[in-house]
N, C-alpha and C positions, 0 to 999 in steps of 0.2 A: 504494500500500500504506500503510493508515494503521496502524504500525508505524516504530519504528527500531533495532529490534532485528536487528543482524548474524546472528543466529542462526536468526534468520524468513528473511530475503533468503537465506542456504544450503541452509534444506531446502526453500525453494521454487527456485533452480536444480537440487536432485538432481530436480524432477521437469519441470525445462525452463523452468520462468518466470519472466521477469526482470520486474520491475515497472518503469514508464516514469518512474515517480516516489516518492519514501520522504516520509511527512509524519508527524513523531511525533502520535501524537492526544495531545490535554491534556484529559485529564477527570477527575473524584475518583473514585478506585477505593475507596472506602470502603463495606462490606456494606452493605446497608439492616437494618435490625431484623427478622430474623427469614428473610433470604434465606441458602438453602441453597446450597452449594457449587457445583452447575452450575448453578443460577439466574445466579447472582455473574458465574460465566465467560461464559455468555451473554450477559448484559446487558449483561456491558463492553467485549464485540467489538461488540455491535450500537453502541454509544452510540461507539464507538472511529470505526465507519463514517460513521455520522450526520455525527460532529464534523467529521472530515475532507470527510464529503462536501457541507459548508456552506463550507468552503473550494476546495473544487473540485468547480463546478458541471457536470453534466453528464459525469464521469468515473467509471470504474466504480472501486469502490472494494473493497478486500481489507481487513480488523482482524479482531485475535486476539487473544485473552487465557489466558492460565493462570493456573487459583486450584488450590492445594495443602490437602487435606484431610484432617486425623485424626477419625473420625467426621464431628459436626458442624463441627468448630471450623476454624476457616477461619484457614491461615498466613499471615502477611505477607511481603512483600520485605522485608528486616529492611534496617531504616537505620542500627545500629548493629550490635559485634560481641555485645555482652548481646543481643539480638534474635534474632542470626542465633544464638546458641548456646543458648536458651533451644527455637529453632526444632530444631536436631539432637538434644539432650538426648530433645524430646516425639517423635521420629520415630524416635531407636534402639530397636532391636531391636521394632518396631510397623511395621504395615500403615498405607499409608495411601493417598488416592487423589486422583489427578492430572486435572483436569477443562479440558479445551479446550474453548473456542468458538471456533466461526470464523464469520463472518459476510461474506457476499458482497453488496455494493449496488448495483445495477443505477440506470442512469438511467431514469426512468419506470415501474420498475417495486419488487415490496414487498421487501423486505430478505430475504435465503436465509441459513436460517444453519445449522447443525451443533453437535451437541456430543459429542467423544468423552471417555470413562473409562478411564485406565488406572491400574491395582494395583500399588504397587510398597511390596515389603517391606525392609526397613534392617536390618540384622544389627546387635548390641547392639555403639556402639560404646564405646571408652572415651573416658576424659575427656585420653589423649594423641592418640587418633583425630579429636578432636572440637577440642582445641588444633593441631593438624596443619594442618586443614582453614580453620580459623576465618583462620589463617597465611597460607594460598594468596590468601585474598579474594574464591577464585571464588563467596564465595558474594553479593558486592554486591547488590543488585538483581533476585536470582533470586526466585522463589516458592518459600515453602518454605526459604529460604538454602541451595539447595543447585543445582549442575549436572551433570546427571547424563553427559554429555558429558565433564566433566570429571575429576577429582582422585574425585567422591563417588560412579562408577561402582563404584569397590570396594566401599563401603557395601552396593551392592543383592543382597539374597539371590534375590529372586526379584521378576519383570515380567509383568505379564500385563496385553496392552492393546501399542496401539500406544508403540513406544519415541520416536519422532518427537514426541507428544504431550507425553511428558514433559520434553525439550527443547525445545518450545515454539510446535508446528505440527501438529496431527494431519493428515500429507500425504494419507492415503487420503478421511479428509473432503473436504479443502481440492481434491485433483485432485478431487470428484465436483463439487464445486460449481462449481468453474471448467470445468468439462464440460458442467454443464449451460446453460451459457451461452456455450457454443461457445468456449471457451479451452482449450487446453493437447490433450488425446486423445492427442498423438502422440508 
């Protein structure tokens, strides 16, 4: 699994699969000019795959990405808390939408990939809501600076799309692709 996110390795046991191996992939997750929000998540499970699968020859290989979108505009994993609260401020009380890739790599064969969309709406929060939150820290590293798993499931008024997605694995993708390549069914 090229991934080190503990939160990948969970929803992929709720549907029985334990990967043999964790390898974070290191690649620049930076937009290109002018690439759309599921391009983005695409591209980075696919290049997440690749990376990892130049490190491990002949291994099948699992990468995943979440990019968080208001309209166009594509959030960051905020590396600070001005970041991460710049990120909640544009997401309260707005729609916005949560875009998976998942990409599955086969030895000798061409790269499978998926992308699911899920909708999720932020109820307007305030600026004690938004100092609360910023507080927990759960938002380090997330997309979006938020986890929906966590502390900012209160936030959400409304989901539409898979919930799994939005924490950081669209399972019903991810079981179809590992199905199709004779993994997991059962």
């Amino acid at each position: 699994m090229a991934s080190a996110s503990p939160r990948r390795r969970e929803l992929l046991a709720q549907i029985g699969v334990t990967p043999d191996r964790v390898v974070a992939a290191e690649i620049d997750e930076t937009p290109r000019t002018g690439e759309k929000p599921g391009e983005l998540a695409s591209r980075l499970a696919l290049e997440k795959a690749r990376g990892v699968g130049r490190q491990e020859p002949g291994a099948l290989i699992l990468a995943a990405d979440t990019v968080v979108a208001c309209g166009r505009r594509i959030l960051p994993k905020p590396e600070d808390e001005a970041a991460a609260r710049a990120c909640l401020s544009l997401l309260s009380g707005r729609r916005h939408r949560v875009f998976g890739g998942v990409c599955l790599l086969l030895p000798g064969d061409e790269p499978r990939t998926r992308l699911a969309t899920s909708i999720v709406t932020f109820k307007r929060l305030t600026e004690a809501e938004i100092a609360g939150y910023l507080a927990s820290d759960e938002w380090r590293g997330k997309a979006g600076g938020y986890a929906i798993q966590g502390r900012a499931a209160r936030f959400v008024r409304f989901l539409s799309g898979s919930y799994s997605n939005v924490v950081g694995l669209p399972l019903y993708e991810t079981a179809n692709l590992l199905a199709s390549a004779g993994i997991g069914g059962g």
